[in-house]
N, C-alpha and C positions, 0 to 999 in steps of 0.2 A: 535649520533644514538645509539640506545642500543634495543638488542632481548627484547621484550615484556613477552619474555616467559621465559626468566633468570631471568630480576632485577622488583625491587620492588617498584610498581609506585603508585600516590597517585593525588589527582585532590576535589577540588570542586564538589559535588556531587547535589550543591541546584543553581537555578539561581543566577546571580550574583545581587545584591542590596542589599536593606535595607529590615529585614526581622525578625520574632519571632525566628526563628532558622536556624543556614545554617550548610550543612553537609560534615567533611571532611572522605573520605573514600582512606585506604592503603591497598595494594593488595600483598600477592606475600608473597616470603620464609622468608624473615625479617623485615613483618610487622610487628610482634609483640613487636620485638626487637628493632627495629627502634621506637615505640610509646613508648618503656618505658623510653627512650633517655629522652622524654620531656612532660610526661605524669605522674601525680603522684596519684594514687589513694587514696583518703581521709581514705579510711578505711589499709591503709597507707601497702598493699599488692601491689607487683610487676606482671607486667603484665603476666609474666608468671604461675603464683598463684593462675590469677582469673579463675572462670569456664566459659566454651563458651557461647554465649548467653544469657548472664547474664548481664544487663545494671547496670552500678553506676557512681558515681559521682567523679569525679575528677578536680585538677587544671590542666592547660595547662601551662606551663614553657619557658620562653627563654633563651636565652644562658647565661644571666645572675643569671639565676636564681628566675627572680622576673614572678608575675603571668600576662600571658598574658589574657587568661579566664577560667569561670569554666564552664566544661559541665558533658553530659552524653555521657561515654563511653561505646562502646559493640567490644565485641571480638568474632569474628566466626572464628572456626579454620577445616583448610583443615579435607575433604571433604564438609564438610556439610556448604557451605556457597555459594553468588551467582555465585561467580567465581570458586570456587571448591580448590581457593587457601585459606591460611592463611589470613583474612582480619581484620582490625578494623575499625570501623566508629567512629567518633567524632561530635558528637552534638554541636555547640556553640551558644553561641548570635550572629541572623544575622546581618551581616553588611559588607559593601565591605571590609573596614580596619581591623577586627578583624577576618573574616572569609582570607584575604589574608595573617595575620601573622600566623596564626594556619596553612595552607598549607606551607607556607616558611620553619617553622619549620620542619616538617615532610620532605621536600627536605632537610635544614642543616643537617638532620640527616639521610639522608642515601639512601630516596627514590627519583625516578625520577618522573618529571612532564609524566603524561596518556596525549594520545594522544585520539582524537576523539574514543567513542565508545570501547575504550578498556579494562574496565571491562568487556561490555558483549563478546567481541571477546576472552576475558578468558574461561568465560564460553560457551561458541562454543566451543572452543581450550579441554576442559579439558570434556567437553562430558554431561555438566550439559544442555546443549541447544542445538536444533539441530539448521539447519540456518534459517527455516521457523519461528521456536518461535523468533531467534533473531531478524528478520526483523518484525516480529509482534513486540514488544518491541520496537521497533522504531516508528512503527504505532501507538501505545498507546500512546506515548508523543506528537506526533504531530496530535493526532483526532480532527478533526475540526466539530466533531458532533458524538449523540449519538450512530448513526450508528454506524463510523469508530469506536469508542471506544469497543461497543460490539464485531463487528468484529476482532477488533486486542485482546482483552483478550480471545474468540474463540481461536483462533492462538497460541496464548501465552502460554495456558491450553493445544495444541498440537492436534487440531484437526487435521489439514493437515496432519501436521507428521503423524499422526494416518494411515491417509486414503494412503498418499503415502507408507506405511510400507509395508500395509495390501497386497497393488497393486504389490509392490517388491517381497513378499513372495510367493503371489500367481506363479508367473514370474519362482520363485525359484523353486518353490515345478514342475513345469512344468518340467523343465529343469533337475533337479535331479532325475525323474522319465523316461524322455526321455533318455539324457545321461547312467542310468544305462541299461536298456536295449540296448542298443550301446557298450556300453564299457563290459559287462559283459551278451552276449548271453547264456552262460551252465548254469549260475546260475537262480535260483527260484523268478525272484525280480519281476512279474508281470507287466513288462510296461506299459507306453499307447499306446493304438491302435491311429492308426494317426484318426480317430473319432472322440476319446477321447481328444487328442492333440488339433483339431479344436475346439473343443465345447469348452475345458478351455482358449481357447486362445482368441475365441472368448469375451467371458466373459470377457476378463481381460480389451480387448477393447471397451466394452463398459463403464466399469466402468472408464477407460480415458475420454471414450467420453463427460461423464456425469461429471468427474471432471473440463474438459474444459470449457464446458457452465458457472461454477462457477464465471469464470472471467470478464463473462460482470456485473455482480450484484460488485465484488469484487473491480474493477477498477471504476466502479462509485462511490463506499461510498468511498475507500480510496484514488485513483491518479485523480479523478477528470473527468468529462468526457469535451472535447473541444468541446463548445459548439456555435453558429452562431447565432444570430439574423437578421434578415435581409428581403426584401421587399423595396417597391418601398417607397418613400420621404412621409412624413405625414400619414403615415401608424397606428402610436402608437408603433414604434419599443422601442423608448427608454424610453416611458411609458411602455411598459412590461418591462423593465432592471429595471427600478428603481423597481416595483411588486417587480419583483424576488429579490432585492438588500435588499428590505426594507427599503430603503435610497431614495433620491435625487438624484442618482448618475451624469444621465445624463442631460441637459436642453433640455426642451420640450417646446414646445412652437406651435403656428399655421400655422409658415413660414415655409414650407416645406424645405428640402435640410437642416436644423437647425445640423444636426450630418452630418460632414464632412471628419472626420475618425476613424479609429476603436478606441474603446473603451474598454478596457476589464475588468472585475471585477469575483473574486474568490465568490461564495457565495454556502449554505448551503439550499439544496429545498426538503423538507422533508429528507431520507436517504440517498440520493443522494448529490454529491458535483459537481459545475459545474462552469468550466472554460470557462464564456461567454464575449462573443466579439459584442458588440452591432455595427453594421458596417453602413457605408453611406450609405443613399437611392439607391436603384439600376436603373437608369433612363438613357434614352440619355439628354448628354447635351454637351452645348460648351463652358461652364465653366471650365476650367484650374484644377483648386483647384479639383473642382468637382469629373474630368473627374478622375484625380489622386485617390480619394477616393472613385469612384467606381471598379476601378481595384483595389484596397486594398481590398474591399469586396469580390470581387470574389474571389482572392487569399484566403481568408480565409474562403469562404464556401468550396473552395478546398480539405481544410487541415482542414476539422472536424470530428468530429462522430456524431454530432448531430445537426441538421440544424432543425429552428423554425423559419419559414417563416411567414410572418405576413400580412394580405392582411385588407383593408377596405370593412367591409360588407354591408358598407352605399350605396356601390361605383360599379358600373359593373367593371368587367374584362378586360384591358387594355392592351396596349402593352408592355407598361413594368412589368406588372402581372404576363404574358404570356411567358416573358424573364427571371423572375425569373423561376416561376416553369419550365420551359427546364431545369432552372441550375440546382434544387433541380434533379427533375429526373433523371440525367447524374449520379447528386452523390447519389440517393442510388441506383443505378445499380453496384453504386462501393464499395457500404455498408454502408453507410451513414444509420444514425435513424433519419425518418423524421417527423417535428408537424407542421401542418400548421392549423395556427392562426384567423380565422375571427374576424377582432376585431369590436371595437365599436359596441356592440350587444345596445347598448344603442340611436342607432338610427336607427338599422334595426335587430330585432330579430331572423330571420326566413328568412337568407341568404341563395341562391343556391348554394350550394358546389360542386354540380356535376362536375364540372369540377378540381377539386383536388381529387377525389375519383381514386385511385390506383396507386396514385404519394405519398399519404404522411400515415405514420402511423398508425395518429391520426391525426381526424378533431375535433377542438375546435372553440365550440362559446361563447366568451368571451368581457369584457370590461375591457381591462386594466386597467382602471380609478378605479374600483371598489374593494377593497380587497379580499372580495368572490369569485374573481378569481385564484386567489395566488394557494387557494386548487383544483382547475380546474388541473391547470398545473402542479401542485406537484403530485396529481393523476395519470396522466399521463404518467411524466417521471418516475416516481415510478413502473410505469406496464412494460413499455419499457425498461427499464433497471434491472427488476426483484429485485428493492431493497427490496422488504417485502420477500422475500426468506431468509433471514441471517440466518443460523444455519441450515439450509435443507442442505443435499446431510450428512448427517452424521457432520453436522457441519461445515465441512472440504469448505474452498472459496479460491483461490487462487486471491492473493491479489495486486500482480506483475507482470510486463512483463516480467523479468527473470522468475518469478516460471511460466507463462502460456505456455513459448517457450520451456521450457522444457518439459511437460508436452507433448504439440505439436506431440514436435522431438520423445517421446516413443510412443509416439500414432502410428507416421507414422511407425515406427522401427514394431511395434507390427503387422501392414496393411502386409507390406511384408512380415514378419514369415508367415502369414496364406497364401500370397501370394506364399513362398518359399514352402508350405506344400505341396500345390496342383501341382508345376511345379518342382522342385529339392530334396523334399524328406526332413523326419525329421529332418538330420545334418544340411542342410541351415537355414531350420526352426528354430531351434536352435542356431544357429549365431547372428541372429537376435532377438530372445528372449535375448540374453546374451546382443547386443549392446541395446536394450530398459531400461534392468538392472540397465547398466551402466549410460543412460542419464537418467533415474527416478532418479537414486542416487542423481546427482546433486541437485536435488530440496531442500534438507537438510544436502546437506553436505557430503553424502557418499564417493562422489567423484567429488572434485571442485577445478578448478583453483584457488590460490592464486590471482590472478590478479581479479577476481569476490568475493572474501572477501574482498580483503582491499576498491573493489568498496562499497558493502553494508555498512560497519564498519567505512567508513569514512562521511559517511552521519548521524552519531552521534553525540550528542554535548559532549563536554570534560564533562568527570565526571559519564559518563553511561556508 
Protein backbone atom coordinates (compact mmCIF):
# COMPACT_ATOMS: atom_id res chain seq x y z
CA UNK A 1 0.00 0.00 0.00
CA UNK A 2 1.41 3.37 -0.53
CA UNK A 3 -0.48 7.33 0.09
CA UNK A 4 -1.53 8.28 -3.47
CA UNK A 5 -0.90 11.61 -2.52
CA UNK A 6 3.09 11.04 -1.54
CA UNK A 7 4.42 8.57 -4.52
CA UNK A 8 4.47 8.71 -8.05
CA UNK A 9 2.28 6.48 -9.86
CA UNK A 10 1.91 5.60 -13.46
CA UNK A 11 -0.79 3.20 -15.44
CA UNK A 12 -1.99 2.69 -19.03
CA UNK A 13 -4.01 5.51 -19.88
CA UNK A 14 -5.56 3.77 -23.62
CA UNK A 15 -7.69 0.34 -23.47
CA UNK A 16 -5.80 -2.56 -23.29
CA UNK A 17 -5.38 -4.32 -27.14
CA UNK A 18 -3.90 -3.87 -30.25
CA UNK A 19 -3.97 -0.30 -31.31
CA UNK A 20 -2.49 2.89 -33.64
CA UNK A 21 -1.33 4.22 -30.32
CA UNK A 22 -1.55 3.45 -26.52
CA UNK A 23 -0.72 5.96 -23.76
CA UNK A 24 1.47 5.72 -20.84
CA UNK A 25 0.79 8.57 -18.20
CA UNK A 26 3.17 9.37 -14.83
CA UNK A 27 1.82 11.56 -12.18
CA UNK A 28 3.29 12.85 -8.98
CA UNK A 29 6.66 14.74 -7.66
CA UNK A 30 9.23 12.29 -9.61
CA UNK A 31 7.57 11.98 -12.69
CA UNK A 32 9.81 13.77 -14.38
CA UNK A 33 12.77 12.24 -13.12
CA UNK A 34 11.64 9.00 -13.14
CA UNK A 35 10.90 9.35 -17.19
CA UNK A 36 14.45 10.58 -17.81
CA UNK A 37 15.69 7.09 -16.07
CA UNK A 38 14.41 5.48 -19.35
CA UNK A 39 13.43 8.09 -21.85
CA UNK A 40 15.85 9.77 -24.19
CA UNK A 41 14.95 12.54 -26.30
CA UNK A 42 16.27 12.54 -29.88
CA UNK A 43 16.98 16.02 -29.98
CA UNK A 44 19.27 14.43 -27.28
CA UNK A 45 18.00 17.17 -24.20
CA UNK A 46 17.27 15.75 -20.73
CA UNK A 47 13.80 15.82 -19.48
CA UNK A 48 14.36 18.44 -17.32
CA UNK A 49 15.51 20.96 -20.38
CA UNK A 50 12.45 20.37 -22.25
CA UNK A 51 9.62 23.13 -22.09
CA UNK A 52 6.04 22.09 -20.72
CA UNK A 53 3.75 21.09 -23.13
CA UNK A 54 5.72 20.83 -25.64
CA UNK A 55 5.41 17.25 -27.56
CA UNK A 56 8.69 15.50 -29.20
CA UNK A 57 10.02 12.52 -30.13
CA UNK A 58 11.94 10.11 -28.24
CA UNK A 59 13.32 6.47 -27.67
CA UNK A 60 11.98 4.54 -24.90
CA UNK A 61 15.07 2.44 -23.26
CA UNK A 62 15.26 -0.73 -20.98
CA UNK A 63 17.41 -1.72 -18.66
CA UNK A 64 19.73 -2.68 -21.11
CA UNK A 65 19.88 -0.09 -22.80
CA UNK A 66 18.57 -1.31 -26.14
CA UNK A 67 15.20 0.41 -27.70
CA UNK A 68 12.10 -0.74 -26.46
CA UNK A 69 9.88 1.97 -28.82
CA UNK A 70 9.84 5.32 -30.28
CA UNK A 71 7.20 7.74 -29.25
CA UNK A 72 5.89 11.14 -28.61
CA UNK A 73 6.55 12.61 -25.33
CA UNK A 74 4.76 15.55 -23.53
CA UNK A 75 5.75 16.94 -20.17
CA UNK A 76 3.02 18.97 -18.15
CA UNK A 77 4.48 20.43 -15.14
CA UNK A 78 2.66 21.19 -11.77
CA UNK A 79 0.06 23.23 -11.76
CA UNK A 80 -1.05 23.43 -15.07
CA UNK A 81 -1.76 19.79 -15.85
CA UNK A 82 -4.76 17.45 -15.25
CA UNK A 83 -3.80 16.32 -12.02
CA UNK A 84 -2.38 19.48 -10.88
CA UNK A 85 0.83 17.42 -10.18
CA UNK A 86 4.05 17.07 -12.20
CA UNK A 87 2.89 14.63 -15.09
CA UNK A 88 4.40 12.93 -18.41
CA UNK A 89 2.47 11.22 -21.04
CA UNK A 90 4.09 8.81 -23.39
CA UNK A 91 2.69 8.00 -26.70
CA UNK A 92 3.76 4.50 -28.08
CA UNK A 93 2.83 2.07 -30.84
CA UNK A 94 -0.31 0.23 -29.52
CA UNK A 95 -0.12 -3.09 -28.52
CA UNK A 96 -0.71 -5.31 -25.30
CA UNK A 97 3.27 -6.14 -25.37
CA UNK A 98 5.01 -3.11 -26.14
CA UNK A 99 2.42 -0.77 -24.32
CA UNK A 100 2.98 -3.42 -21.00
CA UNK A 101 6.88 -2.99 -21.40
CA UNK A 102 6.92 0.88 -21.63
CA UNK A 103 4.58 0.89 -18.20
CA UNK A 104 7.12 -1.95 -16.57
CA UNK A 105 9.66 0.51 -17.16
CA UNK A 106 8.28 3.50 -15.60
CA UNK A 107 7.45 1.13 -12.35
CA UNK A 108 11.63 -0.24 -12.55
CA UNK A 109 12.01 3.06 -12.30
CA UNK A 110 10.64 4.34 -9.57
CA UNK A 111 6.86 4.76 -10.06
CA UNK A 112 3.98 2.78 -8.55
CA UNK A 113 1.10 0.94 -10.50
CA UNK A 114 -2.52 3.77 -10.17
CA UNK A 115 -5.18 2.30 -8.82
CA UNK A 116 -8.80 2.77 -10.29
CA UNK A 117 -9.53 6.45 -11.05
CA UNK A 118 -6.63 7.88 -9.47
CA UNK A 119 -5.37 10.46 -11.80
CA UNK A 120 -8.64 12.05 -11.53
CA UNK A 121 -8.93 11.58 -7.61
CA UNK A 122 -5.55 13.85 -7.94
CA UNK A 123 -7.19 16.30 -9.46
CA UNK A 124 -10.25 16.44 -6.97
CA UNK A 125 -7.37 16.07 -4.36
CA UNK A 126 -5.34 19.14 -5.67
CA UNK A 127 -8.58 21.45 -6.40
CA UNK A 128 -8.30 21.15 -10.39
CA UNK A 129 -11.95 19.32 -10.14
CA UNK A 130 -14.63 19.53 -8.00
CA UNK A 131 -16.38 15.92 -7.39
CA UNK A 132 -19.42 16.79 -9.62
CA UNK A 133 -16.94 17.32 -12.86
CA UNK A 134 -15.09 14.20 -11.53
CA UNK A 135 -18.16 11.99 -11.55
CA UNK A 136 -19.15 13.58 -14.90
CA UNK A 137 -15.65 12.34 -16.30
CA UNK A 138 -16.62 9.06 -15.51
CA UNK A 139 -20.00 9.61 -17.30
CA UNK A 140 -18.33 10.70 -20.41
CA UNK A 141 -16.36 7.44 -20.68
CA UNK A 142 -19.17 5.38 -20.14
CA UNK A 143 -22.10 7.33 -22.34
CA UNK A 144 -23.97 4.91 -23.92
CA UNK A 145 -25.76 7.76 -26.15
CA UNK A 146 -25.67 11.25 -27.40
CA UNK A 147 -27.61 12.34 -24.58
CA UNK A 148 -25.46 10.98 -21.68
CA UNK A 149 -22.35 12.21 -23.50
CA UNK A 150 -23.78 15.95 -23.87
CA UNK A 151 -24.91 15.64 -20.48
CA UNK A 152 -21.75 14.46 -18.84
CA UNK A 153 -19.39 17.22 -20.94
CA UNK A 154 -22.29 19.87 -19.34
CA UNK A 155 -20.95 18.63 -16.04
CA UNK A 156 -17.44 18.44 -16.89
CA UNK A 157 -17.42 22.29 -18.09
CA UNK A 158 -19.11 22.63 -14.38
CA UNK A 159 -22.37 23.49 -14.72
CA UNK A 160 -23.68 22.04 -11.51
CA UNK A 161 -20.74 23.20 -9.67
CA UNK A 162 -21.92 26.39 -11.03
CA UNK A 163 -25.40 26.20 -9.99
CA UNK A 164 -24.68 24.50 -6.41
CA UNK A 165 -21.89 27.43 -5.60
CA UNK A 166 -24.21 30.10 -6.62
CA UNK A 167 -27.04 28.21 -4.12
CA UNK A 168 -24.03 28.02 -1.22
CA UNK A 169 -23.24 31.64 -1.58
CA UNK A 170 -26.52 32.73 -1.57
CA UNK A 171 -26.93 30.47 1.95
CA UNK A 172 -23.69 32.51 2.98
CA UNK A 173 -24.43 35.80 2.20
CA UNK A 174 -27.95 35.10 4.43
CA UNK A 175 -26.17 33.90 7.24
CA UNK A 176 -23.38 36.76 7.27
CA UNK A 177 -25.92 39.41 7.16
CA UNK A 178 -28.12 37.58 10.03
CA UNK A 179 -25.28 36.55 12.28
CA UNK A 180 -23.76 40.16 11.96
CA UNK A 181 -26.77 41.71 13.31
CA UNK A 182 -26.73 39.11 16.19
CA UNK A 183 -23.39 39.18 17.11
CA UNK A 184 -22.78 42.87 16.62
CA UNK A 185 -26.14 44.96 17.68
CA UNK A 186 -24.14 48.86 18.41
CA UNK A 187 -22.75 48.62 15.21
CA UNK A 188 -24.11 50.24 11.70
CA UNK A 189 -24.17 46.70 9.69
CA UNK A 190 -27.91 47.03 8.45
CA UNK A 191 -29.29 43.50 8.97
CA UNK A 192 -32.04 41.63 7.75
CA UNK A 193 -35.47 42.07 8.98
CA UNK A 194 -36.75 38.43 9.59
CA UNK A 195 -39.03 39.51 6.11
CA UNK A 196 -36.15 39.88 4.46
CA UNK A 197 -34.58 36.63 5.85
CA UNK A 198 -37.99 34.79 4.72
CA UNK A 199 -38.07 36.14 1.20
CA UNK A 200 -34.10 35.25 0.62
CA UNK A 201 -34.58 32.08 2.07
CA UNK A 202 -37.37 31.39 0.51
CA UNK A 203 -35.83 31.95 -2.82
CA UNK A 204 -32.89 29.87 -2.03
CA UNK A 205 -35.63 26.94 -1.68
CA UNK A 206 -36.94 27.16 -4.70
CA UNK A 207 -34.04 27.24 -6.51
CA UNK A 208 -33.39 23.62 -4.70
CA UNK A 209 -36.61 22.81 -5.61
CA UNK A 210 -36.04 23.31 -9.36
CA UNK A 211 -32.64 21.87 -9.03
CA UNK A 212 -34.29 18.56 -7.87
CA UNK A 213 -36.73 18.08 -10.51
CA UNK A 214 -33.28 17.93 -12.71
CA UNK A 215 -32.84 14.34 -11.63
CA UNK A 216 -35.59 12.66 -13.17
CA UNK A 217 -34.31 13.83 -16.90
CA UNK A 218 -30.51 13.30 -15.37
CA UNK A 219 -31.14 9.69 -14.09
CA UNK A 220 -32.87 8.70 -17.32
CA UNK A 221 -30.09 9.67 -20.00
CA UNK A 222 -27.28 8.55 -17.55
CA UNK A 223 -28.16 5.55 -14.57
CA UNK A 224 -30.90 4.25 -16.72
CA UNK A 225 -34.49 4.07 -15.80
CA UNK A 226 -35.82 0.27 -14.61
CA UNK A 227 -38.08 -0.24 -16.78
CA UNK A 228 -41.27 -3.41 -16.94
CA UNK A 229 -42.92 -4.74 -19.63
CA UNK A 230 -45.74 -6.60 -19.01
CA UNK A 231 -49.54 -7.62 -19.70
CA UNK A 232 -51.42 -10.73 -20.07
CA UNK A 233 -49.78 -13.91 -22.53
CA UNK A 234 -49.79 -12.97 -26.51
CA UNK A 235 -50.18 -9.43 -25.89
CA UNK A 236 -46.99 -8.31 -28.19
CA UNK A 237 -44.92 -7.83 -25.00
CA UNK A 238 -41.78 -9.08 -26.43
CA UNK A 239 -42.44 -7.87 -29.87
CA UNK A 240 -42.37 -4.30 -28.34
CA UNK A 241 -38.70 -5.49 -26.58
CA UNK A 242 -37.22 -6.45 -29.50
CA UNK A 243 -39.00 -2.55 -31.28
CA UNK A 244 -37.15 -1.11 -28.42
CA UNK A 245 -33.94 -3.51 -28.69
CA UNK A 246 -33.77 -3.10 -32.37
CA UNK A 247 -32.76 -6.68 -32.30
CA UNK A 248 -34.32 -10.21 -32.16
CA UNK A 249 -34.03 -10.15 -28.65
CA UNK A 250 -36.88 -12.12 -27.48
CA UNK A 251 -38.75 -15.15 -29.39
CA UNK A 252 -42.17 -14.35 -30.32
CA UNK A 253 -44.27 -16.38 -31.71
CA UNK A 254 -48.49 -17.15 -31.60
CA UNK A 255 -48.35 -19.69 -28.58
CA UNK A 256 -49.21 -17.61 -25.81
CA UNK A 257 -47.37 -18.10 -22.48
CA UNK A 258 -43.96 -18.32 -25.28
CA UNK A 259 -41.85 -15.79 -22.52
CA UNK A 260 -41.60 -17.66 -19.24
CA UNK A 261 -39.42 -15.50 -17.42
CA UNK A 262 -38.04 -12.31 -17.16
CA UNK A 263 -35.88 -10.97 -19.55
CA UNK A 264 -33.87 -7.98 -19.30
CA UNK A 265 -31.93 -5.96 -21.91
CA UNK A 266 -29.96 -2.44 -21.37
CA UNK A 267 -31.05 -0.26 -24.55
CA UNK A 268 -30.79 3.40 -25.84
CA UNK A 269 -34.74 5.06 -26.68
CA UNK A 270 -34.08 8.21 -27.98
CA UNK A 271 -32.16 10.36 -24.98
CA UNK A 272 -33.41 8.16 -22.68
CA UNK A 273 -31.45 4.84 -21.50
CA UNK A 274 -33.58 1.97 -20.19
CA UNK A 275 -33.27 -0.96 -18.20
CA UNK A 276 -36.14 -3.27 -19.42
CA UNK A 277 -37.37 -6.41 -18.14
CA UNK A 278 -39.52 -8.00 -20.70
CA UNK A 279 -41.60 -10.41 -18.09
CA UNK A 280 -44.02 -13.61 -18.33
CA UNK A 281 -47.66 -13.09 -19.22
CA UNK A 282 -49.60 -12.13 -16.39
CA UNK A 283 -52.60 -14.77 -16.18
CA UNK A 284 -54.03 -17.57 -13.93
CA UNK A 285 -52.67 -20.79 -14.48
CA UNK A 286 -51.74 -24.22 -13.03
CA UNK A 287 -48.80 -24.37 -14.82
CA UNK A 288 -45.81 -24.81 -12.41
CA UNK A 289 -43.13 -23.27 -14.52
CA UNK A 290 -45.84 -20.68 -15.33
CA UNK A 291 -47.09 -19.95 -12.00
CA UNK A 292 -43.19 -19.25 -10.88
CA UNK A 293 -42.93 -16.65 -13.77
CA UNK A 294 -45.74 -14.96 -13.12
CA UNK A 295 -44.78 -14.01 -9.49
CA UNK A 296 -41.27 -13.04 -10.95
CA UNK A 297 -43.35 -10.49 -12.92
CA UNK A 298 -44.98 -9.18 -10.29
CA UNK A 299 -41.87 -8.96 -8.31
CA UNK A 300 -40.53 -6.90 -10.81
CA UNK A 301 -43.35 -4.41 -11.59
CA UNK A 302 -42.89 -4.06 -7.92
CA UNK A 303 -39.38 -2.72 -8.21
CA UNK A 304 -39.69 -0.29 -11.26
CA UNK A 305 -39.98 3.32 -12.21
CA UNK A 306 -41.55 2.71 -15.24
CA UNK A 307 -44.14 0.13 -16.13
CA UNK A 308 -45.41 -0.33 -20.00
CA UNK A 309 -48.26 -2.34 -19.84
CA UNK A 310 -49.42 -3.80 -23.05
CA UNK A 311 -52.90 -4.85 -23.73
CA UNK A 312 -54.61 -6.38 -27.26
CA UNK A 313 -56.64 -3.82 -28.91
CA UNK A 314 -58.12 -6.54 -31.13
CA UNK A 315 -59.37 -8.02 -27.82
CA UNK A 316 -62.02 -6.70 -25.07
CA UNK A 317 -60.84 -6.34 -21.56
CA UNK A 318 -60.60 -9.54 -19.59
CA UNK A 319 -59.77 -10.70 -16.45
CA UNK A 320 -56.44 -10.86 -16.45
CA UNK A 321 -56.28 -7.14 -18.15
CA UNK A 322 -58.12 -6.18 -15.26
CA UNK A 323 -55.50 -7.78 -12.89
CA UNK A 324 -52.86 -6.08 -14.53
CA UNK A 325 -53.98 -2.76 -14.44
CA UNK A 326 -55.02 -3.12 -10.44
CA UNK A 327 -51.12 -3.83 -10.34
CA UNK A 328 -50.17 -0.94 -12.54
CA UNK A 329 -52.53 1.44 -10.32
CA UNK A 330 -51.23 0.27 -6.72
CA UNK A 331 -47.70 1.18 -8.37
CA UNK A 332 -48.18 4.61 -9.52
CA UNK A 333 -49.86 5.57 -6.37
CA UNK A 334 -46.47 4.57 -5.18
CA UNK A 335 -44.67 6.53 -8.08
CA UNK A 336 -44.33 4.46 -10.67
CA UNK A 337 -44.24 6.41 -14.57
CA UNK A 338 -47.04 4.61 -16.37
CA UNK A 339 -47.51 3.78 -20.48
CA UNK A 340 -50.03 1.60 -21.36
CA UNK A 341 -49.76 0.13 -24.79
CA UNK A 342 -52.69 -0.79 -27.07
CA UNK A 343 -51.08 -2.82 -29.39
CA UNK A 344 -51.93 -4.42 -32.53
CA UNK A 345 -53.61 -1.19 -34.05
CA UNK A 346 -53.14 -3.20 -37.19
CA UNK A 347 -56.19 -5.22 -36.54
CA UNK A 348 -58.24 -2.75 -34.53
CA UNK A 349 -57.38 0.88 -35.09
CA UNK A 350 -59.74 2.81 -33.10
CA UNK A 351 -59.57 0.80 -29.61
CA UNK A 352 -61.72 1.99 -26.34
CA UNK A 353 -59.34 3.17 -23.89
CA UNK A 354 -61.59 4.45 -21.51
CA UNK A 355 -61.08 2.17 -19.19
CA UNK A 356 -57.02 2.98 -18.74
CA UNK A 357 -57.75 6.63 -18.73
CA UNK A 358 -56.44 7.94 -15.19
CA UNK A 359 -54.40 4.79 -14.34
CA UNK A 360 -51.56 5.32 -16.93
CA UNK A 361 -49.69 8.35 -18.25
CA UNK A 362 -49.65 7.96 -21.53
CA UNK A 363 -52.31 5.97 -23.77
CA UNK A 364 -50.50 4.74 -26.97
CA UNK A 365 -51.98 3.07 -29.97
CA UNK A 366 -49.54 1.20 -31.64
CA UNK A 367 -48.39 -2.03 -33.69
CA UNK A 368 -45.42 -3.31 -32.42
CA UNK A 369 -44.87 -5.16 -35.65
CA UNK A 370 -44.30 -1.90 -37.31
CA UNK A 371 -41.10 0.40 -36.93
CA UNK A 372 -43.09 3.79 -37.10
CA UNK A 373 -43.80 2.69 -33.76
CA UNK A 374 -40.30 2.72 -32.17
CA UNK A 375 -40.82 6.92 -32.66
CA UNK A 376 -44.40 6.60 -30.86
CA UNK A 377 -42.63 5.37 -27.76
CA UNK A 378 -39.49 7.25 -27.86
CA UNK A 379 -41.80 10.31 -27.85
CA UNK A 380 -43.32 9.46 -25.10
CA UNK A 381 -40.91 8.25 -22.76
CA UNK A 382 -38.95 11.41 -23.85
CA UNK A 383 -41.92 13.72 -22.56
CA UNK A 384 -42.17 11.60 -19.13
CA UNK A 385 -38.97 11.67 -18.41
CA UNK A 386 -38.21 15.33 -19.70
CA UNK A 387 -35.07 14.09 -21.76
CA UNK A 388 -35.42 17.17 -24.32
CA UNK A 389 -34.79 19.39 -21.29
CA UNK A 390 -30.70 18.89 -21.29
CA UNK A 391 -29.02 22.00 -20.66
CA UNK A 392 -32.21 23.95 -19.16
CA UNK A 393 -32.25 24.89 -15.50
CA UNK A 394 -28.82 26.87 -16.34
CA UNK A 395 -27.40 23.77 -17.53
CA UNK A 396 -26.81 22.39 -14.21
CA UNK A 397 -28.77 18.21 -14.07
CA UNK A 398 -28.00 16.23 -11.36
CA UNK A 399 -26.95 13.16 -12.62
CA UNK A 400 -26.67 10.79 -9.35
CA UNK A 401 -28.30 9.37 -6.46
CA UNK A 402 -25.60 10.68 -4.22
CA UNK A 403 -25.69 14.18 -5.87
CA UNK A 404 -30.01 14.12 -5.72
CA UNK A 405 -30.01 12.94 -1.88
CA UNK A 406 -28.06 15.68 -1.16
CA UNK A 407 -29.54 18.13 -2.69
CA UNK A 408 -32.77 16.51 -0.94
CA UNK A 409 -31.25 16.75 2.68
CA UNK A 410 -30.59 20.84 1.99
CA UNK A 411 -33.80 21.29 0.59
CA UNK A 412 -35.45 19.88 3.75
CA UNK A 413 -32.57 21.72 6.15
CA UNK A 414 -33.67 24.98 4.15
CA UNK A 415 -37.99 23.94 4.93
CA UNK A 416 -37.22 24.06 8.72
CA UNK A 417 -34.78 27.40 8.71
CA UNK A 418 -38.11 29.00 7.41
CA UNK A 419 -39.94 26.73 9.64
CA UNK A 420 -37.49 27.81 12.77
CA UNK A 421 -38.14 31.64 11.44
CA UNK A 422 -41.68 31.80 12.17
CA UNK A 423 -41.77 29.45 15.56
CA UNK A 424 -37.87 30.02 17.33
CA UNK A 425 -36.62 33.13 15.83
CA UNK A 426 -33.53 34.12 13.62
CA UNK A 427 -30.73 32.07 15.72
CA UNK A 428 -32.61 28.60 15.07
CA UNK A 429 -33.14 29.88 11.60
CA UNK A 430 -29.73 30.18 11.16
CA UNK A 431 -28.69 26.77 12.45
CA UNK A 432 -30.30 25.36 10.04
CA UNK A 433 -29.11 27.55 7.14
CA UNK A 434 -25.66 26.70 8.45
CA UNK A 435 -26.62 22.59 8.45
CA UNK A 436 -28.02 23.08 4.70
CA UNK A 437 -24.36 24.71 3.97
CA UNK A 438 -22.82 21.94 5.17
CA UNK A 439 -24.92 19.17 3.24
CA UNK A 440 -25.00 21.26 -0.19
CA UNK A 441 -21.05 21.12 0.23
CA UNK A 442 -21.03 17.54 -0.09
CA UNK A 443 -22.36 17.66 -3.59
CA UNK A 444 -18.66 18.78 -4.70
CA UNK A 445 -16.69 18.08 -2.41
CA UNK A 446 -16.65 20.92 0.18
CA UNK A 447 -17.27 18.72 2.67
CA UNK A 448 -17.23 14.73 2.15
CA UNK A 449 -16.59 11.64 3.75
CA UNK A 450 -13.69 9.69 2.54
CA UNK A 451 -15.66 6.59 2.56
CA UNK A 452 -18.05 8.31 -0.49
CA UNK A 453 -14.71 9.27 -2.65
CA UNK A 454 -13.04 6.25 -2.57
CA UNK A 455 -16.95 5.00 -3.34
CA UNK A 456 -17.18 7.39 -6.66
CA UNK A 457 -13.10 6.94 -7.75
CA UNK A 458 -13.24 3.32 -7.66
CA UNK A 459 -15.91 2.95 -10.18
CA UNK A 460 -12.86 4.26 -12.68
CA UNK A 461 -10.91 2.20 -14.81
CA UNK A 462 -7.05 2.10 -14.10
CA UNK A 463 -5.34 4.85 -16.10
CA UNK A 464 -8.08 7.72 -15.55
Amino acid sequence: MYSMFSQTISAISTPRGSGGIAVIRISGDEAISIADKFIKAKNGKVMSEIKSNLAFTADIIDDKGDVIDSGIVTIFRSPRSFTGEDTVEISCHGGILVSSQVLARSLECGAVQAGPGEFTRRAFASGKLSLSQAEAIGELISAKSYAALRLARINVDGALKAKTNEIYDEIKSILSAVYAGIDFPDEELSPLTKDEMRQLTAEVLEKLEKLKTSYKTGHAVVEGIKTVICGKPNTGKSTLLNLLCGKQRAIVTDIAGTTRDVITEQVVCGNASLLISDTAGIHNTFDTVEKFGVERSVQEIEDCELIIAVFDSSAPFDEDDEKIISIVKNQKQAGATTIGVMNKADKCANPDTNRLNGIFDKILIISAKEDASYGVMESAISELFSCGMIGENDGATLTSARQYARVCATAERVKEALTALDTAGEDFAGAELEAAMGVLGEVDGRKVGIEIVDEIFEKFCVGK
